[in-house]
N, C-alpha and C positions, 0 to 999 in steps of 0.2 A: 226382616220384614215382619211388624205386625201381621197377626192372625189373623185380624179381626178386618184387616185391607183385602177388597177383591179385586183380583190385576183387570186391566184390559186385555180381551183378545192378543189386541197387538203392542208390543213395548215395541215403543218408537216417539221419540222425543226430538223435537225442531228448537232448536237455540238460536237467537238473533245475537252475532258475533258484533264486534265492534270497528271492523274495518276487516276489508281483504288481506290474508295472512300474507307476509313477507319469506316466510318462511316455515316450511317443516322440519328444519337440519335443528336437534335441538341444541346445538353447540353454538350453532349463530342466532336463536330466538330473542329477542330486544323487547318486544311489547305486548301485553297482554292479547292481543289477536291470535298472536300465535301461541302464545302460552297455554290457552285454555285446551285447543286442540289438541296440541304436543302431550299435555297433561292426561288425557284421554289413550292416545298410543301409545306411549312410552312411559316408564316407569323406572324408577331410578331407588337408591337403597330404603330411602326413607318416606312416605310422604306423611298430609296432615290429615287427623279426623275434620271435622265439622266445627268443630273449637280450637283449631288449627294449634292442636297437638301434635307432635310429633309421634308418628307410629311404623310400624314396620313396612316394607315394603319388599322390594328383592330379598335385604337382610331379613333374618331373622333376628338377631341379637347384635351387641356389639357390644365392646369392653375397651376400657382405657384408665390405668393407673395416674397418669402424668398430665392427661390434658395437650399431649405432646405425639403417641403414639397409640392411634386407631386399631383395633380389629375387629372387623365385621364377617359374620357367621351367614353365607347366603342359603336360601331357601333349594332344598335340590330339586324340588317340582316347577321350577321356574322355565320356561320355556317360551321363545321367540314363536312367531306368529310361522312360523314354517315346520316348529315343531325339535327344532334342534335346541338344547339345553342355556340356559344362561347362566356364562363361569362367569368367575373373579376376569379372568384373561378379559371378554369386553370390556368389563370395566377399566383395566388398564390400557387397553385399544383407543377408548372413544379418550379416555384423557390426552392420553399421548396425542392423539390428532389436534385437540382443542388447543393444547398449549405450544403445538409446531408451527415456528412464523412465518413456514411458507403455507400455512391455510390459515394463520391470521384467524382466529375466531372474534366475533362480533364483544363475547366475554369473557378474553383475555384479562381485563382489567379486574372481573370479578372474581376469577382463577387465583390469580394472585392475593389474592383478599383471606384465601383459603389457610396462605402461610405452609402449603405442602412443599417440601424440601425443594429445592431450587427452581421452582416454580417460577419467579418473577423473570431471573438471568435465563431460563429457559425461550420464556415468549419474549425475552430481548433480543435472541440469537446469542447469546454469552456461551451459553452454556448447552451440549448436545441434551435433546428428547430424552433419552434412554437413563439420565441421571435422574428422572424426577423421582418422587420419593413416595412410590405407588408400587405394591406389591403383590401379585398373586402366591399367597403361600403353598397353596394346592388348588383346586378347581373352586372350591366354594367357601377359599378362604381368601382374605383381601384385607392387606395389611397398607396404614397410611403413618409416613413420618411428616413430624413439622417443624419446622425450624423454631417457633414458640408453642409455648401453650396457648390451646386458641378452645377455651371449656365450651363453646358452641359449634363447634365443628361439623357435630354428625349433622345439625341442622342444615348445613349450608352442602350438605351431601342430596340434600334436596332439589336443588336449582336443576333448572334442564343443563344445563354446560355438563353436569359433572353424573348424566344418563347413560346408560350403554346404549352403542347401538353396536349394527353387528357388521364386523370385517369382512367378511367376506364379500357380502352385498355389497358393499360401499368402495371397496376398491373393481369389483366388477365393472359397476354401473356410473363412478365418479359422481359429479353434481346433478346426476339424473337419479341417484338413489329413490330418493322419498315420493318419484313420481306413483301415483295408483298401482300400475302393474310391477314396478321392482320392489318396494318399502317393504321391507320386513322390521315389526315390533313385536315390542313384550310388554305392551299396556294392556288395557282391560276392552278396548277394541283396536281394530285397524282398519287403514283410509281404502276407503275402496272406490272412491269418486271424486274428483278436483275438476270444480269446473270454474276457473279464474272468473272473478267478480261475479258469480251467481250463486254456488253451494260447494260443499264440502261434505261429502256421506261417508260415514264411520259404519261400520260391522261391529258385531260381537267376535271377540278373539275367543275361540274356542279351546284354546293353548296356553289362557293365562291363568296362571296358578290357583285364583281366586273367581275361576269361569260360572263355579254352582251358584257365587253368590251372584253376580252381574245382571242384574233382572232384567233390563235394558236390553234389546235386539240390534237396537240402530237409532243411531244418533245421527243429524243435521243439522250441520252451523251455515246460517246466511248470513253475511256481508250487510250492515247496516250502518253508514256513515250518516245517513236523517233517521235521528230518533224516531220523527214522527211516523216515516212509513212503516218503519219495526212497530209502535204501538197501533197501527192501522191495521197489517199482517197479523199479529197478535189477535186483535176485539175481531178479525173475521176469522180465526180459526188457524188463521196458518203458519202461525208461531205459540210456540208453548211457555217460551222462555226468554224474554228479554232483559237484558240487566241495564241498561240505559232510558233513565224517563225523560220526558223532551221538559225543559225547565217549564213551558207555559202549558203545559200539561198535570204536573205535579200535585196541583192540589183538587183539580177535578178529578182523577183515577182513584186518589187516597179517599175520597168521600163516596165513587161512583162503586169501586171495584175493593170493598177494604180486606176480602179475603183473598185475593190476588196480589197487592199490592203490598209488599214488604221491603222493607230496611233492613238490609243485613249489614253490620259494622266491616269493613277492611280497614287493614292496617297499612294505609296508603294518605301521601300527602300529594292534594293538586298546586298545582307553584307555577309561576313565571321566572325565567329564569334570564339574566341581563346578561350580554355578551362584554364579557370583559376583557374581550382584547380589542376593540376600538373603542371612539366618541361617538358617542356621548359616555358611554356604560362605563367606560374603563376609570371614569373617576366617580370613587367611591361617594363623596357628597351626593349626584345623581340619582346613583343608586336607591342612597337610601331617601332623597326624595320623591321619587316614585315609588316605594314599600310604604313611606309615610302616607302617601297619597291613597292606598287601594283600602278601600273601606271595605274589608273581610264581611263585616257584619251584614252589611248591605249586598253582597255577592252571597253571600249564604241563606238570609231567611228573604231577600228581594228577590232573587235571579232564579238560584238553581231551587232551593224551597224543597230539598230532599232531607233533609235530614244532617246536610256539611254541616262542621264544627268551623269555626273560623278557629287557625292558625297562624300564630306570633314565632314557633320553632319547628323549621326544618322537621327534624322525628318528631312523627306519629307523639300524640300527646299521652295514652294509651300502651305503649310500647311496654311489654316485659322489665320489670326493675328498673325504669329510668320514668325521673321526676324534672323535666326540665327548667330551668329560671326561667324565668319571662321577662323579657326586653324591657326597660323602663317603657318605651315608648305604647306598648301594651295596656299600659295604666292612662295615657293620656287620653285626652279629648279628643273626637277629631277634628276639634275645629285648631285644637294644640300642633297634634300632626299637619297639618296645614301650612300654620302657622312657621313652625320650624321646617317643613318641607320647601315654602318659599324660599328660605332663607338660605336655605342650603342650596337651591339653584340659583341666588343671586349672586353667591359665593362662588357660586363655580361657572362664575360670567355668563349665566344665559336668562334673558326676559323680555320682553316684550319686543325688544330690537332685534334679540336674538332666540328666536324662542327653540325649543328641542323640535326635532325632527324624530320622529321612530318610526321603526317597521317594525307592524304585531306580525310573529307569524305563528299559527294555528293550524292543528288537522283538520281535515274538512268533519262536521258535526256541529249538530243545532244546539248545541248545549255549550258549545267551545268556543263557539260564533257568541253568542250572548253572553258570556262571561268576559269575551275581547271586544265586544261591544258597549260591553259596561264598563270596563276599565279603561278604554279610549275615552271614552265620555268624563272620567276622573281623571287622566293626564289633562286632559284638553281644557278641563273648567276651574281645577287649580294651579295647575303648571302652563298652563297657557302652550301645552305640546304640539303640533303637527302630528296626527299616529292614521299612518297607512297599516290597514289591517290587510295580510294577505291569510288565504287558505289553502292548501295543498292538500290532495288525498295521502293518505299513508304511506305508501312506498316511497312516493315524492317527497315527504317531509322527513323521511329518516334520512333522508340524501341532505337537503336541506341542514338539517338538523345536525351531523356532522362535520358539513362544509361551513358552519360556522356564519351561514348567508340569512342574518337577521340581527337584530337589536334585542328586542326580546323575543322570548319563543314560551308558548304553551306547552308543560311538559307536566307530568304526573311519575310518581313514585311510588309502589309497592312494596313493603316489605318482603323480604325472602326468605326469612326466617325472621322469628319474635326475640330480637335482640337489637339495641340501640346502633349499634356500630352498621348493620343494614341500610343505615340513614346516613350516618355521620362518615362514611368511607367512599360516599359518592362525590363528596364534593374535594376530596383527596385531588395533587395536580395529574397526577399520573392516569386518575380513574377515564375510560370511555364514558361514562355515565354523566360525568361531570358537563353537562353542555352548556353551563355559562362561561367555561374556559378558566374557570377561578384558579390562580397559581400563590399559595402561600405557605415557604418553607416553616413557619411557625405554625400554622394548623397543620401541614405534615408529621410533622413531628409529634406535636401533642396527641393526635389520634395512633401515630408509630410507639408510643410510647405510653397509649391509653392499656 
């Protein structure tokens, strides 16, 4: 903390969340709602500074000759919110539970991504739990084997999936663990109030290793699926923090509020993503006449007016040592896109006789609504489409969302570490993440063998 900073009386900070959280189990966490909080309670070997460097977190250090075998040196001041030590042992706990197929974790698919020794045949049921290739050497040592070299590993030691949390709780209490009065953590606060669809209140952890620093007494996430009431709650005082600007608000705040109002870059792409296991989507011509169709440009300084990059590739354009190609169609016109986006749907027998039918589906928010507002408006005016825009609140669309019950669907992507393959391993066939269904034994391969 600058010197020259005088605190408030009181540290106490009000965050406007992005949807009611699905979850505080950080093995099953799926979307930034619950991420942010999780992020807050729990803490896992590694996290990021503020330039989303990788730095210390439980570990203290770590060492690796081969890019193949891990060992992480953990901190001995580390202690769970109850006051009892945090060993190497949790950390082989919480994996072992994440990777056993009779609890099924939500990031199974991304576990596997990690390449820790029979990890994959594990969450197949191939192969028993107890073989995974995760080791506590002694209390505060913790040793990882991988079947390849994987040079970014410790980063992806970062994700919630691969956090401790602690055995004892959790077999006590089953799937009641993370309620208020049972959760025990070893983040830099913990939950001390859930009140479904209204707040979330966080404490200061007095237990966590890094307590002197934590300026902060308590934290409060509210649930904001309308932008605009989070920036209402905000201008009257009773939000401090909201990271969502409503699109038709954007350029009034930026000129109204311009020491308030900041762009912070993430390494995150927003996408629609086509359901390739039925018609229309499953033929690729389609496809790519409705990608030809979406005028990026026009959705970024038209619509949302924050600051989006229009996107031609999947990874973040930004991402650590990768320089992507850019699509021929990238360089075209749009009136070229069009042009050959016609074409390709007359190709693939649909127009005017027969025109496409789709269902948008979206989370509920006013930002997501007006981006599937605009891009119904560009299926409908050059593809002569049918598009039923549906909205679902959050828990509801993750249901949605894996039940494969849509055409296209509004989804976004985060990096999880600053490395290319965080991008390029989601659309993998086997990936959970994957929710256009894409199945392509040659792009397996090629990233199996990237």
């Amino acid at each position: 903390m600058p010197d020259n900073i005088k605190l408030a009386d009181t540290q106490h900070i009000v965050r406007g969340n992005d949807a009611e959280v699905a979850t505080l189990d950080p093995a099953n966490a799926e979307g930034l709602p619950e991420i942010h909080v999780i992020r807050d309670i729990f803490e896992g070997l590694v996290i990021q500074d503020k330039d989303g460097n990788v730095i210390p977190g439980v570990a203290t250090s770590w060492e690796t000759s081969d890019n193949q075998t891990f060992v992480f040196k953990l901190r001995q001041d580390a202690k769970w919110s109850n006051g009892e030590p945090v060993t190497a042992h949790d950390f082989v706990y919480s994996l072992k539970r994440a990777v056993d197929p009779t609890f099924a974790s939500a990031n199974g698919w991304y576990l596997k991504l990690t390449m820790i020794q029979n990890i994959a045949e594990i969450i197949e049921g191939e192969k028993p739990v107890e073989s995974i290739g995760v080791k506590a050497l002694d209390d505060y040592t913790l040793e990882y084997t991988l079947e390849s070299k994987v040079p970014y590993f410790v980063a992806m030691t970062g994700h919630t999936s691969m956090m401790p949390i602690p055995k004892s709780v959790v077999e006590k209490y089953g799937n009641k663990w993370v309620s208020p009065s049972n959760i025990v953590s070893n983040g830099a606060f913990t939950l001390d109030k859930w009140v479904i669809n209204e707040r979330i209140e966080l404490k200061k952890n007095p237990e966590y290793w890094d307590s002197s620093d934590t300026i902060l007494e308590s934290v409060t996430y509210i649930p904001f699926e309308n932008q605009t009431a989070a920036i209402m709650r905000y201008t009257a005082g009773g939000v401090d923090i909201t990271s969502d600007v409503p699109t038709h608000l954007a350029s009034k705040l930026q000129k109204e509020q311009p020491d308030a109002y900041t762009v912070v870059p993430l390494l995150c792409t927003y996408y629609y993503a086509f359901n390739t296991t039925k018609a229309p989507f499953n033929d690729e011509r389609v496809r790519k006449a409705a990608s030809y169709t979406m005028m990026r440009d026009i959705i970024t300084d038209g619509i949302t007016q924050v600051g989006n990059i229009p996107a031609y590739t999947f990874t973040h354009k930004y991402i650590a040592g990768f320089e992507a190609s850019q699509p021929e169609y990238a360089r075209w016109t749009q009136t070229e896109r069009d042009q050959k986006a016609q074409q390709l749907l007359a190709d693939a027998g649909y127009g005017p006789n027969n025109p496409l039918n789709i269902k948008l589906l979206y989370n509920t928010s006013e930002n997501n609504k007006a981006i599937a507002v605009g891009i119904a408006s560009m299926f409908n005016k050059n593809l002569g489409a049918n598009v039923e825009l549906e909205n679902q609140e959050w828990k509801s669309y993750l249901v949605a969302r894996k039940a494969g019950e849509f055409d296209v669907i509004r989804a976004s992507w985060c990096g999880d570490y600053n490395e290319a393959s965080t991008f390029l391993t989601l659309l993998t066939s086997d990936s959970d993440g994957n929710y256009a269904f894409y199945n392509s034994n040659e792009y397996d391969k090629a990233i199996e063998n990237a």
